[in-house]
C-alpha positions as CSV (number, residue, x, y, z in Angstrom):
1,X,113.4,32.8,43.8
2,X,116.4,30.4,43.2
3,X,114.9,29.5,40.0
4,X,114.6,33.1,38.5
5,X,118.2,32.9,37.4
6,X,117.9,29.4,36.3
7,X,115.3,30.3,33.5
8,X,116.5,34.0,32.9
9,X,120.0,32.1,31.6
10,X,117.9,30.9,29.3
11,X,115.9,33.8,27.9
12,X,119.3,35.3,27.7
13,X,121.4,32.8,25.6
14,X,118.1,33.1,23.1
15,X,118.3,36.9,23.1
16,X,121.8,37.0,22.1
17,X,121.5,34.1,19.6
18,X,119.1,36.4,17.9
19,X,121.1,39.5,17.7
20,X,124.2,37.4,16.5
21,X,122.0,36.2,13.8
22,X,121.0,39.7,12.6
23,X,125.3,40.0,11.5
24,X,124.7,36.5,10.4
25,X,121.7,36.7,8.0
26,X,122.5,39.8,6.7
27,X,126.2,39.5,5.9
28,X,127.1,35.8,4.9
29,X,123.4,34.0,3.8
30,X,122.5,33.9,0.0
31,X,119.1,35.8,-0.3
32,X,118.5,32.8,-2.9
33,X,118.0,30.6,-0.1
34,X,116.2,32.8,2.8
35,X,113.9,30.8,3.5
36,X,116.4,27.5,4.3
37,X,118.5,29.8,6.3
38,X,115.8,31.2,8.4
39,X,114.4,27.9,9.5
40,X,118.2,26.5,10.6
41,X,118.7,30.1,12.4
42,X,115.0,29.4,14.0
43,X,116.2,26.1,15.2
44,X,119.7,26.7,16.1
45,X,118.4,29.8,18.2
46,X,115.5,28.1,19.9
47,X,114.8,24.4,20.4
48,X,118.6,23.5,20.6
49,X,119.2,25.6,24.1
50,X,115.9,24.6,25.1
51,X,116.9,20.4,24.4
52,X,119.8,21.4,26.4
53,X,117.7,23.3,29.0
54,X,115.4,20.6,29.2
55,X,117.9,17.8,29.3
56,X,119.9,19.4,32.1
57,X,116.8,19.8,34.4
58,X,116.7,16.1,33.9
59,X,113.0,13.6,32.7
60,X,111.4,14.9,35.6
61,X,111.0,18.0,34.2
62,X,109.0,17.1,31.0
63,X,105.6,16.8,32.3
64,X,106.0,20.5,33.0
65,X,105.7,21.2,29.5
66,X,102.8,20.2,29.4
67,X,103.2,19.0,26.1
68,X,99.4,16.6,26.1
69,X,97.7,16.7,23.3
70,X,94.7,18.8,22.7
71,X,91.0,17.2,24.3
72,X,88.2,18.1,21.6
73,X,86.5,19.7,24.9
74,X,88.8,23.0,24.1
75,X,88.3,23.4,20.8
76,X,86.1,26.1,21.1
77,X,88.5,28.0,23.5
78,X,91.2,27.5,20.8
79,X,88.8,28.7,17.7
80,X,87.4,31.8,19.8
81,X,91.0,32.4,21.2
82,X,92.5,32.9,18.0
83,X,90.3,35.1,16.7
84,X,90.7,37.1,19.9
85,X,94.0,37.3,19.0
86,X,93.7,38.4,15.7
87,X,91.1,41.0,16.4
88,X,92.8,42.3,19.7
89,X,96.6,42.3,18.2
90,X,95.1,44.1,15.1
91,X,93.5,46.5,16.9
92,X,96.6,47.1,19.3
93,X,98.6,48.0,15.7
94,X,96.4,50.0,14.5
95,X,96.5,52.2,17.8
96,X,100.2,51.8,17.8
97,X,100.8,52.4,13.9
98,X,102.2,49.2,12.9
99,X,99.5,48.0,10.6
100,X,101.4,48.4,6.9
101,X,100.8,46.6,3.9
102,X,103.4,44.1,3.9
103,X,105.5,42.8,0.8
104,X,108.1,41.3,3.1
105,X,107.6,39.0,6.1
106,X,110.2,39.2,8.9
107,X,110.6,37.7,12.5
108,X,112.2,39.5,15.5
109,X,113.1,41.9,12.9
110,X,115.7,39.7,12.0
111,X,114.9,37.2,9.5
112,X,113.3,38.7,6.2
113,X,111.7,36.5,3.5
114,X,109.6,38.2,0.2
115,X,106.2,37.5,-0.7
116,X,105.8,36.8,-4.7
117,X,102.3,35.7,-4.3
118,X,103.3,32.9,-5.8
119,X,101.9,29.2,-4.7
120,X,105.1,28.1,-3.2
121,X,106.0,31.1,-1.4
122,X,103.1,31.3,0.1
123,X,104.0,27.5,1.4
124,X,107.3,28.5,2.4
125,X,105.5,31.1,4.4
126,X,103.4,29.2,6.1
127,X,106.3,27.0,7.5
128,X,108.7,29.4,7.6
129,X,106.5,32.1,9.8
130,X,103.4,30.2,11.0
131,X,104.6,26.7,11.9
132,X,107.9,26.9,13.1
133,X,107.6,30.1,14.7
134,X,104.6,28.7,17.2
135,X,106.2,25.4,18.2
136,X,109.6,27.1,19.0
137,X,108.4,30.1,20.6
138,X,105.6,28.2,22.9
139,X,107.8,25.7,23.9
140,X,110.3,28.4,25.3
141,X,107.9,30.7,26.9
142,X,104.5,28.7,27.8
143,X,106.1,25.7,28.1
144,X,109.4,26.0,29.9
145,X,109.1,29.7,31.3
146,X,105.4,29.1,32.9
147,X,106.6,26.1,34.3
148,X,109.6,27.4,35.8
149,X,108.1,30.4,37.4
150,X,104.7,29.3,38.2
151,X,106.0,28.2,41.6
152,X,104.5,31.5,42.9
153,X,101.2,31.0,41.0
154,X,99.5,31.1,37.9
155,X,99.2,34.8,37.8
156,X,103.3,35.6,38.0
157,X,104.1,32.9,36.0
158,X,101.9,34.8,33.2
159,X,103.6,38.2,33.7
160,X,107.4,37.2,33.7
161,X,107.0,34.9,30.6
162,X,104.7,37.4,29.1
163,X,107.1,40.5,29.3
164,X,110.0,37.9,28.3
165,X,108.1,37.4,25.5
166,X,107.0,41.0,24.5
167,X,111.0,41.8,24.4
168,X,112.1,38.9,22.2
169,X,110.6,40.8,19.0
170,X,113.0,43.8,19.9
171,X,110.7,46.1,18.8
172,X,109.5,49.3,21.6
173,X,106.4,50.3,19.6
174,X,105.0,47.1,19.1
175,X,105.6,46.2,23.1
176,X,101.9,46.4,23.9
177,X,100.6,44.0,21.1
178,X,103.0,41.2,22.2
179,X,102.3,41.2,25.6
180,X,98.9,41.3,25.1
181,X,99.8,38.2,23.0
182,X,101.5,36.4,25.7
183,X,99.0,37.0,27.9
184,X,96.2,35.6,26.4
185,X,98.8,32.4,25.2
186,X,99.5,32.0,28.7
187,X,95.6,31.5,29.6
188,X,95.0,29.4,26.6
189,X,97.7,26.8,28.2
190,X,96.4,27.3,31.7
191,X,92.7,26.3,30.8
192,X,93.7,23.3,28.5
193,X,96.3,22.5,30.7
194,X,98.0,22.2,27.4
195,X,101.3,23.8,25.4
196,X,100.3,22.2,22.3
197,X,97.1,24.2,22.2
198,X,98.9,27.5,23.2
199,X,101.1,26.2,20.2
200,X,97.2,25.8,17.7
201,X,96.6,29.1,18.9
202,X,100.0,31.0,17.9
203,X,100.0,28.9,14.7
204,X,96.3,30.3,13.6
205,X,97.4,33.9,14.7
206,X,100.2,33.8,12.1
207,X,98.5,32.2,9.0
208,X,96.3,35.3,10.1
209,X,99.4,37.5,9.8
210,X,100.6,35.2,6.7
211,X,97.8,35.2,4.7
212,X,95.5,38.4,5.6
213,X,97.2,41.1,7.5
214,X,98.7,42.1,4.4
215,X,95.4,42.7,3.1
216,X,94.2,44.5,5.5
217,X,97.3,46.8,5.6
218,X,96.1,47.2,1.7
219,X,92.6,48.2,2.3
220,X,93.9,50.5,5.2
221,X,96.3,52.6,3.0
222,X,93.9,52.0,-0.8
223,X,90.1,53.6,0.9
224,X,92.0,55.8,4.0
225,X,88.6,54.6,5.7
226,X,89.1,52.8,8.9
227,X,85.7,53.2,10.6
228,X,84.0,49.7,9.4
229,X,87.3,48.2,10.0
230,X,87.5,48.8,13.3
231,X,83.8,48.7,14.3
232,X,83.7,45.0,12.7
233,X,87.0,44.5,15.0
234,X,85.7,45.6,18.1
235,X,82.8,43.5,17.3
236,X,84.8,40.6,16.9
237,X,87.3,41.2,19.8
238,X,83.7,41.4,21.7
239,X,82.5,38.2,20.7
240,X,85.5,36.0,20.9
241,X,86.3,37.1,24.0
242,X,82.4,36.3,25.4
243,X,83.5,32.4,23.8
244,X,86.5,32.9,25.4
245,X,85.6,33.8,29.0
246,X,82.3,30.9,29.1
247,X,84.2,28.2,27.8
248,X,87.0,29.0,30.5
249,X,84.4,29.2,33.0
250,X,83.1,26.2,32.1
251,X,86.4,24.7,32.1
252,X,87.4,25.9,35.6
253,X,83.8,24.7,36.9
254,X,84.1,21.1,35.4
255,X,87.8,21.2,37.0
256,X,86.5,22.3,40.5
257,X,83.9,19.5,40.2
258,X,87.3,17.1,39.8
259,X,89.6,18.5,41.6
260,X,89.8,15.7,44.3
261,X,89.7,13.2,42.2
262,X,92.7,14.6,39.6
263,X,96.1,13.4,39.8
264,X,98.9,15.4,40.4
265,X,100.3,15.3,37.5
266,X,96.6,17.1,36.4
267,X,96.4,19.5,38.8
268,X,97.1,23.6,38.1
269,X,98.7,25.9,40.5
270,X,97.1,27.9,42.3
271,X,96.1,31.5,40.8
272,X,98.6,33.5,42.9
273,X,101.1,32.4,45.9
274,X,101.7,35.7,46.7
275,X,99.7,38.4,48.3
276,X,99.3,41.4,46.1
277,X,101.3,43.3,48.0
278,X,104.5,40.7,47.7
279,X,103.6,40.7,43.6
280,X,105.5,43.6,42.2
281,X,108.4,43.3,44.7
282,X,108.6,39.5,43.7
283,X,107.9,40.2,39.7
284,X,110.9,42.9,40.1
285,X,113.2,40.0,41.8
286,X,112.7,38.0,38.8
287,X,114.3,40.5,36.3
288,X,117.1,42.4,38.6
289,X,119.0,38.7,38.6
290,X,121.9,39.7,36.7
291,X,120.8,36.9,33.8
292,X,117.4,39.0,33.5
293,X,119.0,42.1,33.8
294,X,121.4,41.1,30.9
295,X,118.7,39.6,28.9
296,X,117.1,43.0,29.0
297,X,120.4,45.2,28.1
298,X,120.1,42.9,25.4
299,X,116.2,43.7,24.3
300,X,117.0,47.3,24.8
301,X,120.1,47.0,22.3
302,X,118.2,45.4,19.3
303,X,115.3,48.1,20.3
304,X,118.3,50.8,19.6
305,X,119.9,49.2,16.6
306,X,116.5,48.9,15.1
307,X,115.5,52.6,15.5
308,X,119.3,54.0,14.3
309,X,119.0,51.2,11.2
């Protein structure tokens, strides 16, 4: 477990980056140029420490990352996995009273930008909380954190970087919607065998949140009617995750067919090295290191600062 501290240090330099920038975005930056300052925060808060990160575990490390790009063999587990997404992280708000009609966008409930409907802002939205979002935060936590911890199998490395993941957005209530997030955006990389695809598949689930959510939220709160809504949900949470499941299946039978015959640069871990009863004592190993355990003092301050703001 010599490596839990080794990426924890990690998860916690970005955790306080991010609540140092709440003091910086919301004393010192112009709200003329919100959208400029959010992308350099963005950058300076994630791919900079994970460079470093990366650089400092030396070239070896990159094929890790698993930064290949995308076979047209997985497209179908990308389409059917982001509307799985959608439909599941929709439905998850709803249950957990999140789903509001939106007139501001904001990350981590840091970085706040407003929606004028116009042409360009809608742009600026796109980059600003689609694109960048999904290339920074897959390469931290499905590309360096699944690496790092998959050591003891596929299955742990999906838990620790999935709850690491849930606590970046500081936000208690919305815990369950992120980590079913993270799950799913952990399996996406393990069946492609790809970050960038786990990157595709964040990217479509926030043009989702960029360009429809809002309207949603709107019809929500204008008709007071949620029945179709959620019944056409369900529906599609059904059906994408029926996609979702056969193309893995027929992923993961194609790969067995392989499987002597891959390199080992192509091969995945194995599901789980550790019996079931070593997997909650080993899951709890990886966040009482005193990195993790900071890294979570910080969540739970940004989860207090949020509910007294």
């Amino acid at each position: 477990y010599a490596v839990a501290p080794r990426a924890a240090r990690l998860v916690l330099v970005i955790y306080a980056l991010l609540l140092l920038s709440r003091l910086i975005d919301r004393a010192f930056l112009s709200r003329e140029g919100e959208y400029l300052s959010t992308v350099l925060l963005q950058l300076l808060i994630f791919p900079i420490p994970a460079y470093l990160y990366i650089r400092l575990r030396g070239k070896q490390f990159v094929p890790a990352l698993r930064l290949r790009r995308v076979s047209l063999s997985h497209i179908l587990i990308i389409l059917s996995a982001i509307l799985l997404l959608a439909a599941g992280c929709t439905l998850l708000a709803m249950v957990c009273g999140m789903l509001n009609a939106q007139t501001s966008f904001t990350l981590y409930d840091t970085f706040s930008s407003a929606n004028d409907g116009t042409a360009g802002a809608t742009v600026r939205l796109i980059l600003t909380y689609g694109v960048l979002p999904a290339f920074c935060e897959e390469l931290v936590f499905r590309g360096i954190l699944c690496a790092e911890y998959e050591e003891n199998g596929i299955l742990y490395a999906m838990a620790v970087s999935s709850l690491f993941f849930a606590f970046l957005h500081f936000d208690l209530t919305a815990l369950p919607v992120y980590l079913f997030a993270g799950m799913l955006l952990s399996l996406v990389l393990y069946m492609t065998r790809s970050s960038v695809a786990a990157m595709l598949v964040h990217l479509g689930y926030n043009l989702f949140g960029v360009l429809a959510q809002a309207g949603l939220s709107g019809y929500c709160r204008s008709t007071g009617n949620l029945g179709l809504l959620v019944v056409l949900l369900i529906a599609l949470l059904l059906l994408s995750a029926a996609v979702f499941c056969g193309e893995s299946a027929r992923v993961l039978r194609r790969r067995a067919r392989l499987l002597t015959d891959a390199p080992d640069s192509q091969q995945t871990p194995g599901l789980s090295a550790l019996s079931a009863r070593e997997f909650l004592p080993a899951l709890g190993r990886a966040f009482f290191c005193p990195e993790a355990m900071l890294a979570v003092v910080l969540w739970a301050t940004g989860v207090v600062i949020n509910l007294v703001r």
